[in-house]
C-alpha positions as CSV (number, residue, x, y, z in Angstrom):
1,X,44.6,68.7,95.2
2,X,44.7,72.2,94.5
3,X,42.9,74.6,97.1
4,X,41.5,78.0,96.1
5,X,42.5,80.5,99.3
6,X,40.0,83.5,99.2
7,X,41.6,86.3,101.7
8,X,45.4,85.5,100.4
9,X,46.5,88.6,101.6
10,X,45.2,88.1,105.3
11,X,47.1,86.9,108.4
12,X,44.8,84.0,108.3
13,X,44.9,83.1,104.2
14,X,48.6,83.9,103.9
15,X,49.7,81.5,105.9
16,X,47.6,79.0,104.6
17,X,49.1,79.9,101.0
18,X,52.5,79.0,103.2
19,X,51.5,75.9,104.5
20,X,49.6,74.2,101.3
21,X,52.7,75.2,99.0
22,X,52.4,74.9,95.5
23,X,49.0,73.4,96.3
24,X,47.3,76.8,97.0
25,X,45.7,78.7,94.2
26,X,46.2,82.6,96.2
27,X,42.9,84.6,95.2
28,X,43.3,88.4,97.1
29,X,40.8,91.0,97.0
30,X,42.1,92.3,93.3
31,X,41.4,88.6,92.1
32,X,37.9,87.5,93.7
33,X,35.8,90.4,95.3
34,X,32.8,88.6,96.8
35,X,30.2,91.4,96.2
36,X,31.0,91.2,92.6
37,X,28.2,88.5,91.9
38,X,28.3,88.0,88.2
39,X,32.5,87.2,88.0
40,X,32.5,84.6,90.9
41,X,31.4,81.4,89.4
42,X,33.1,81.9,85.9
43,X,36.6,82.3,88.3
44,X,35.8,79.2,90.0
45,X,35.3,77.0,87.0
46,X,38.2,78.5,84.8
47,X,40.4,78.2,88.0
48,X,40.1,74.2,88.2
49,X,40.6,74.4,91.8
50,X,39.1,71.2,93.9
51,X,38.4,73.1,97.0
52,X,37.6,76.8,98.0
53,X,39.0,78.5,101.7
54,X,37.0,81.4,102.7
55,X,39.2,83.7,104.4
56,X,38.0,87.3,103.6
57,X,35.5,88.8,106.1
58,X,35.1,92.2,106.7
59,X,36.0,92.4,110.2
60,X,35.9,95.9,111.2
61,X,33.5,95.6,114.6
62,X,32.9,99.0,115.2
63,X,32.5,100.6,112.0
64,X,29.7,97.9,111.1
65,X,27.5,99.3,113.3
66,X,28.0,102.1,110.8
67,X,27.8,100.8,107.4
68,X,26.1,97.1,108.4
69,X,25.2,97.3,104.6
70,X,28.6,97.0,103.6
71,X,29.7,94.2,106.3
72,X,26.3,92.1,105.2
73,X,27.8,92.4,101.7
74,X,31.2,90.9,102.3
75,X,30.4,88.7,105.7
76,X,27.2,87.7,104.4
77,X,25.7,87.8,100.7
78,X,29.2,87.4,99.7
79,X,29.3,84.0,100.7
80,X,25.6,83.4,99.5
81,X,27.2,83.5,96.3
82,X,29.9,81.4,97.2
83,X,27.6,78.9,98.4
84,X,25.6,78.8,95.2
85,X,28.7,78.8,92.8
86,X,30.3,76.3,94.7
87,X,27.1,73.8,94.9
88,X,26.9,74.1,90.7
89,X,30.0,73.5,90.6
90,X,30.3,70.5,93.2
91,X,33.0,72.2,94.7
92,X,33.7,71.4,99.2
93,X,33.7,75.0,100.3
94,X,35.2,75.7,103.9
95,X,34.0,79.4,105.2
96,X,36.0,80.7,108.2
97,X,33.5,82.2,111.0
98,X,33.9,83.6,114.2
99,X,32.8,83.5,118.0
100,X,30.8,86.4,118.0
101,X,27.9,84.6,116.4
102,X,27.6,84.2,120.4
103,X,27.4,87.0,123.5
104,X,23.8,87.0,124.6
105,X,24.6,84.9,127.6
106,X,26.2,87.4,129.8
107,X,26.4,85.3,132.7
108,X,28.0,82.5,130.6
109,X,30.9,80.0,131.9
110,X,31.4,77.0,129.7
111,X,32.5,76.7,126.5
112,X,29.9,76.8,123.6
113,X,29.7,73.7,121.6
114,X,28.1,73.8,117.8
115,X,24.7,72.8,119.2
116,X,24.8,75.6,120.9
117,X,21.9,78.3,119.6
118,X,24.2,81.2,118.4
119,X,23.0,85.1,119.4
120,X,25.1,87.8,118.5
121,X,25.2,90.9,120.1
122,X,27.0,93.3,116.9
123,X,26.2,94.0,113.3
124,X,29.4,92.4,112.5
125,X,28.5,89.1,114.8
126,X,24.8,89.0,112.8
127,X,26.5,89.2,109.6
128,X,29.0,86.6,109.5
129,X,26.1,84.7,111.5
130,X,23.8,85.1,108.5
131,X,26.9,84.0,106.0
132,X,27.2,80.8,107.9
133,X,23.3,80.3,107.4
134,X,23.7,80.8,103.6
135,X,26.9,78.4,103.4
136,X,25.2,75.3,105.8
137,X,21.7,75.8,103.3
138,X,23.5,76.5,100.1
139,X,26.3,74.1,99.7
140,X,26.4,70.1,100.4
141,X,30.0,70.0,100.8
142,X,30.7,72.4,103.3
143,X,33.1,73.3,106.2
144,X,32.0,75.9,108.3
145,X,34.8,76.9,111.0
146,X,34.7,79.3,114.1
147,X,38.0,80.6,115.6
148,X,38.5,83.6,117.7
149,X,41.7,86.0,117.9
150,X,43.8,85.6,115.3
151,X,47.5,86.4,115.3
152,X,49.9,85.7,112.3
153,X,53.0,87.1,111.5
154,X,51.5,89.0,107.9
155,X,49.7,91.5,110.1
156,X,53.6,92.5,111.3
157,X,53.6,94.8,108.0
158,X,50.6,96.5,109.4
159,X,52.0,97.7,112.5
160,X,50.0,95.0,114.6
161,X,46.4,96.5,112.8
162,X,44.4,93.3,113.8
163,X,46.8,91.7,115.7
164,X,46.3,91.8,119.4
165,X,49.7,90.4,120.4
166,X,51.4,93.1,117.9
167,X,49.8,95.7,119.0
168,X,50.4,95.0,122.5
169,X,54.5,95.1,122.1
170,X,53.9,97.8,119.7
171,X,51.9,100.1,122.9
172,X,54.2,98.3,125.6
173,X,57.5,100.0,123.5
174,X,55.2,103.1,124.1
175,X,53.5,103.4,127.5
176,X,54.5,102.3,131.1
177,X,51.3,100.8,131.6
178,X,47.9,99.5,130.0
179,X,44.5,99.6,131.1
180,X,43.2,96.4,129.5
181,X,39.7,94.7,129.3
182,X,39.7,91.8,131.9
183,X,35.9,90.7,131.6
184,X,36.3,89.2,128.1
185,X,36.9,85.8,128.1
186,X,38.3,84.0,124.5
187,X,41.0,82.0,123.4
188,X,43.5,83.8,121.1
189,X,44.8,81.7,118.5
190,X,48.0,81.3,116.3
191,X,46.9,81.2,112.4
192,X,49.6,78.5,112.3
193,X,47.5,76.3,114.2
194,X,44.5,76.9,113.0
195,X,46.0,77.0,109.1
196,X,47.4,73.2,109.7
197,X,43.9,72.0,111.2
198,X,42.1,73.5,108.2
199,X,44.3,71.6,105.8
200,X,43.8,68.4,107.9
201,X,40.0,69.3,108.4
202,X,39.6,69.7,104.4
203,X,40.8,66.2,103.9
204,X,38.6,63.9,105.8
205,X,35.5,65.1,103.7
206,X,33.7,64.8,106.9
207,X,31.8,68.2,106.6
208,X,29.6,70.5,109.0
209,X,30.0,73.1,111.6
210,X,33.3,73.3,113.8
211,X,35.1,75.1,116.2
212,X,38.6,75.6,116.1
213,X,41.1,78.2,118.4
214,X,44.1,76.9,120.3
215,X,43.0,75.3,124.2
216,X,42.4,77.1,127.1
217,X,41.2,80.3,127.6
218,X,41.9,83.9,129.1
219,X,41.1,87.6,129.2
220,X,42.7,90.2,126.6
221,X,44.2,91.6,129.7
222,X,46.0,88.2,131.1
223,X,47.1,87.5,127.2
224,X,48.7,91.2,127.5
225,X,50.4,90.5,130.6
226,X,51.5,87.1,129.3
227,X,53.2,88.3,126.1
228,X,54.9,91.2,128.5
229,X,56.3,88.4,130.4
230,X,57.4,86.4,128.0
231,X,59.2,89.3,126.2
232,X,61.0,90.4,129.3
233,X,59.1,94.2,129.4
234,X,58.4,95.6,132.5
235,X,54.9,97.4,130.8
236,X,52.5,97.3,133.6
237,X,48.7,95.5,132.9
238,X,45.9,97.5,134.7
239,X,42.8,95.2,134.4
240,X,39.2,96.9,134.1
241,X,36.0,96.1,133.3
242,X,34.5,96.9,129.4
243,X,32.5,99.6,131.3
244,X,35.6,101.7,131.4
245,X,36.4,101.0,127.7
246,X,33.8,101.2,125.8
247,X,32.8,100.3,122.2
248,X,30.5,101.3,119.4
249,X,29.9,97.5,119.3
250,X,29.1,95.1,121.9
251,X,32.1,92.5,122.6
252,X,31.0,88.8,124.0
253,X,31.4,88.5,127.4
254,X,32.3,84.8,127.0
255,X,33.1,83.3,123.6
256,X,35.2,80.6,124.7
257,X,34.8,77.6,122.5
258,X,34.2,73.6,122.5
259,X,36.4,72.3,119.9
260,X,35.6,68.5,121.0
261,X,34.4,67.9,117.6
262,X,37.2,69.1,115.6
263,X,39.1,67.1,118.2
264,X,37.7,64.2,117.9
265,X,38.3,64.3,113.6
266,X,41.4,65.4,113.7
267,X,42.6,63.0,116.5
268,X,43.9,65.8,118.5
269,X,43.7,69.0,120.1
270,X,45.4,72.2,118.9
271,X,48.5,73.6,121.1
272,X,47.3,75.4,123.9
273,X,47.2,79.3,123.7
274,X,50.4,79.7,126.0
275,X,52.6,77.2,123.8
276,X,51.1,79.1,120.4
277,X,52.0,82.3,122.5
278,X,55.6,81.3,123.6
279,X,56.2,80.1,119.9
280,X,55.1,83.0,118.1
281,X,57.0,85.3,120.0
282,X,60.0,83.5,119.5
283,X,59.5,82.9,115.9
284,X,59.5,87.0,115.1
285,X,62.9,87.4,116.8
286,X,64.3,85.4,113.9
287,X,66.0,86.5,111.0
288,X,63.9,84.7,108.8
289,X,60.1,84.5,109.2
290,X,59.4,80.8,109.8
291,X,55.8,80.8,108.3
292,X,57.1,80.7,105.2
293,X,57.4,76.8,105.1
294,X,55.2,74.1,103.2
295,X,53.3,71.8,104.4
296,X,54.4,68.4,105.0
């Protein structure tokens, strides 16, 4: 089987290229731009791909509440297109969302399952919302898959730029001590673990909507303290509420997810966040950058 990864260059679609080998058909930004309509489907059927990974989003929170035209293009009619290319073409398309489809249950305290009725609270959250709508209508043979937090080892080139845990050892080197949002509950997940449940997820056919992050859950300030512990730095966490940091854009209070489903296909649950912590952080202290393995 040959997979098409759109977003190659991403924490998220790089590994994936890692993982599926010589089976991945890498597509960046310079190969498939998803606002350019008219080239999409002519890509797809020259590429002779038998499965399409969405991985590109434009994922810039704040600055959609500034340009929400460009993030509905990308998060949004982008994938519209998709959709449509990939139902002429009677190709399985599996489009990567996100938990901020949810946050207008402040007072929220259990996980949200797919039956769930979604409400964002961000242009960003609305847009990638309004992709999933196009991809569940559009195309038979979908996947559509929520994570939250990603971390991967291609965002170390960027100096942590979308990488939570990155950024946090890069500000720890810096500071003595971090005020850090402790009313924001998610489950920060390792694109390794989420990579090899896509792969496994894209082979049982069985498609729909899923949820997929690493178990557990926590605050961005108790994942901060964690990876200071497990690192050994004495870089004090200060926990406050979003009040005292805010944003342009809303956050969700409480995006935890269900992954019961996923569970239940795949036969198992993914590592929990701590053990995709503790491995990640051992992993970059190698020489060599372990992602860059196949799949078995």
């Amino acid at each position: 089987m040959r997979i098409g990864v759109i977003g190659a260059s991403g924490q998220l679609g790089s590994e994936l290229c890692q993982q599926l080998g010589n089976a991945a058909v890498p597509w960046t930004r310079a190969a498939i731009d998803l606002t350019d309509h008219v080239a999409l489907a002519p890509m797809l059927r020259d590429s002779g791909v038998d499965l399409v990974i969405n991985t590109a989003a434009y994922n810039k929170v704040d600055l959609s509440e500034d340009e929400p035209e460009l993030a509905f293009a990308v998060n949004a009619f982008g994938p519209r297109q998709l959709a449509l290319a990939c139902a002429e073409l009677e190709l399985p398309l599996m489009h990567v969302s996100t938990d901020y489809v949810f946050g207008q249950e402040v007072h929220r305290d259990r996980p949200w399952q797919e039956t769930d009725a979604p409400g964002p609270v961000s242009a960003y959250g609305t847009s990638k919302l309004t992709g999933e709508y196009f991809v569940r209508s559009l195309c038979p043979q979908h996947y559509v898959v929520r994570t939250c937090g990603l971390y991967g080892h291609a965002a170390r080139q960027g100096a942590g730029k979308g990488n939570f845990v990155e950024t946090m050892l890069r500000l720890g080197r810096e500071r003595e001590e971090l005020r850090i949002v402790n009313d924001q509950h998610c489950t920060p997940t390792s694109v390794r673990d989420l990579a090899a449940a896509l792969i496994e997820l894209a082979a049982t056919e069985q498609f729909g909507l899923y949820h997929a992050t690493n178990s557990g859950q926590t605050t961005w300030a108790e994942l901060a303290a964690e990876v200071f512990s497990l690192e050994q730095m004495n870089t004090r966490v200060i926990p406050i509420p979003s009040a005292e940091y805010p944003t342009k854009a809303r956050r969700p209070r409480y995006s935890v997810l269900s992954c019961t489903r996923l569970e239940e296909v795949l036969g198992r649950p993914l590592p929990s966040w701590q053990e995709a912590l503790r491995r990640y952080l051992e992993e970059r202290r190698t020489p060599e950058n372990p992602s860059a393995r196949s799949a078995t």
